[in-house]
Every structure is written in structure tokens, then in C-alpha cells.
C-alpha positions, 0 to 999 in steps of 0.5 A: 619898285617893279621889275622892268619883266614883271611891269612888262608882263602886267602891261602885255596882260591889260593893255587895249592895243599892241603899243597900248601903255598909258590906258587907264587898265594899264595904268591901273594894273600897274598901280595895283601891283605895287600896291600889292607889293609894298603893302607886304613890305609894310607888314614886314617893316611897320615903322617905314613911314615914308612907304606907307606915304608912298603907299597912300598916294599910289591908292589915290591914285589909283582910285582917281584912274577908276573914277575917271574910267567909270565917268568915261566908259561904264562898260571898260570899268566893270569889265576892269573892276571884274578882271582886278577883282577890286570891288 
């Protein structure tokens, strides 16, 4: 999980307008960095299957909010794709 802080200063950064928390770069970002996160968890602790569960599904998901931004607007995608260094 991430700290209410840190999620705050991920939506400041990506967020389209002032009251902005549901666009997909916001949701996007989220995602990433738990990702980030519980991927180091899981080198540390290699038999927590549940995580890893957790895991998968959050990278799912996170590749369903890019599909569904690139389909929409080509543009905020590559600008996304560039500022999360993704591909």
C-alpha cells in the first residue's frame, strides 16, 4: 500500500486539472508505483504467493488503462508512455 503522502504527490504530479483523480495517467501512475513497490517486496520474500497474485492483477490493470488511453487519445498516451518511462 502506499502512503496517503506519497499516492498525493503521484496524483499532484500526473493529474490533468486541479480536482483531477480518476484520468487514466493518474490511474496509471498509481498503479506503476505500487507495482514498484511490491515488486521489491516480492524479491525479498519469494514464496509470498498471495502478493505475487496481487501483483498480477495491478499489472493487468494497469495494461487495460493504457489500452483503453491509446484506443482514446493516441497523443496523451505517448506523452504518458514517455513521462513513465514504460516502453
Amino acid at each position: 500500500m502506499l502512503a496517503t503522502k506519497k499516492k498525493q504527490t503521484i496524483i499532484k504530479k500526473n493529474q490533468i486539472h486541479d480536482k483531477d483523480t480518476g484520468s487514466p495517467e493518474v490511474q496509471v501512475a498509481v498503479l506503476s508505483t505500487q507495482i514498484l513497490e511490491l515488486a521489491k517486496h516480492l524479491k525479498k520474500h519469494k514464496k509470498d504467493n498471495h502478493s505475487r497474485r496481487g501483483l498480477i492483477k495491478m499489472v493487468a490493470d494497469r495494461r487495460t488503462h493504457l489500452k483503453y488511453l491509446e484506443r482514446k487519445n493516441k497523443t496523451r498516451y505517448t506523452a504518458l508512455m514517455k513521462k513513465m518511462e514504460l516502453a
